[in-house]
PASEGU-274578 format. One record per residue (C-alpha): x, y, z; residue in one letter. Coordinates in steps of 0.02 Angstrom, whole numbers, padded with zeros to 5 digits, always signed. Layout:
% residues N
XYZA;...
% end
This chain:
% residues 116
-00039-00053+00825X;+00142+00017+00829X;+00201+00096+00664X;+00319+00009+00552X;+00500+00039+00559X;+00655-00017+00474X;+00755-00130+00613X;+00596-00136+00729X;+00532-00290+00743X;+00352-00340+00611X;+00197-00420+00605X;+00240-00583+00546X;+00424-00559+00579X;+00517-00508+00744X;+00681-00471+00634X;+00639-00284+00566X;+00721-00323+00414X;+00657-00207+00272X;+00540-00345+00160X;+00458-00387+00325X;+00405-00195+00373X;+00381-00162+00179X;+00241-00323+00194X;+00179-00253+00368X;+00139-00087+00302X;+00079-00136+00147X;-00046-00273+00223X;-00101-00114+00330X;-00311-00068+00286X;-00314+00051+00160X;-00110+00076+00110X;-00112-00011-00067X;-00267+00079-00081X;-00166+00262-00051X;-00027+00235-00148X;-00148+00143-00305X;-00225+00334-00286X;-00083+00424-00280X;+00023+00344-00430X;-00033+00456-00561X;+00002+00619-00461X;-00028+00738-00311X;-00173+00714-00231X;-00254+00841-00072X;-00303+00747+00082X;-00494+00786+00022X;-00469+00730-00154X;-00379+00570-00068X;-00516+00540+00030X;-00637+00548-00094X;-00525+00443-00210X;-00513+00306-00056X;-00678+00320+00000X;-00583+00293+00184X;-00627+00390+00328X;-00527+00526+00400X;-00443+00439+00538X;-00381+00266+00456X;-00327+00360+00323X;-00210+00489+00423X;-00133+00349+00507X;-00095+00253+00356X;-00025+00428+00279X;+00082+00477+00423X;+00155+00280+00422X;+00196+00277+00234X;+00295+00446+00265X;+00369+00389+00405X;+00447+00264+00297X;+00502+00385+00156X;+00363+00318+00038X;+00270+00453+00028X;+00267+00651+00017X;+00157+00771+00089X;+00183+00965+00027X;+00089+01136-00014X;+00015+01008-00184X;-00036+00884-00062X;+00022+00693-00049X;+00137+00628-00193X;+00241+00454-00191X;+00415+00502-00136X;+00545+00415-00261X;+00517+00251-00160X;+00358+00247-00152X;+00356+00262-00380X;+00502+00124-00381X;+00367+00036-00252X;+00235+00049-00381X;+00354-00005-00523X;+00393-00175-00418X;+00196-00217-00391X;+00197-00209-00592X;+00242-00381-00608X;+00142-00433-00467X;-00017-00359-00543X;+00033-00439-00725X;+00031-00620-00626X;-00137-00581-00527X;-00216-00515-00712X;-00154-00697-00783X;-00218-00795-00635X;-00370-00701-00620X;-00406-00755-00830X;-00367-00914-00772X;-00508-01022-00783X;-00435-01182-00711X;-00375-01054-00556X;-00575-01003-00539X;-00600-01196-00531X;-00479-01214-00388X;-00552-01098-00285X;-00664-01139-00132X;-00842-01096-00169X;-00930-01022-00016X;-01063-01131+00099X;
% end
């Protein structure tokens, strides 16, 4: 899988403009999953682990992708969200308020498809 870049074309989108490579690498196993870890601070590649119960591997890929793209940080206090990466977090907020609404929703439960 080729890593995300700015101008380069997507999954989902040959144009490489910036929402489609922000929804690439964010769609990525394991990426909503780093920065959910990392929003309240620095965090070792250990502790991250731990915290993302990911394996080693996945995990470095998905790191070294979400620096790539300025979203995250990596220094002698381990990985931190870069400044994009917190205004990142701050734009989910109102996406996580709708999916807590929908989720108390009980005429959304009744829509749902019910497994065979």
């Amino acid at each position: 899988m080729v890593s995300p870049e700015i101008g380069i074309a997507a999954r989902g989108s040959s144009s490489g403009r910036p929402i489609m490579v922000a929804l690439d690498v964010l769609g990525r196993r394991g990426a909503l999953r780093l920065l959910w870890e990392l929003r309240g601070g620095p965090l070792t590649f250990r502790a991250l682990q731990t915290a993302c119960g990911s394996n080693p591997g996945s995990m470095n890929t998905r790191l070294k992708e979400l620096r790539a793209l300025g979203i995250v940080e990596h220094d002698a206090g381990g990985y931190r969200l870069s400044r994009h990466g917190r205004s990142l977090i701050e734009a989910l907020r109102p996406l996580q308020a709708w999916a807590d609404g929908w989720a108390a929703d009980p005429t959304a439960a009744a829509h749902a498809e019910k497994p065979a």
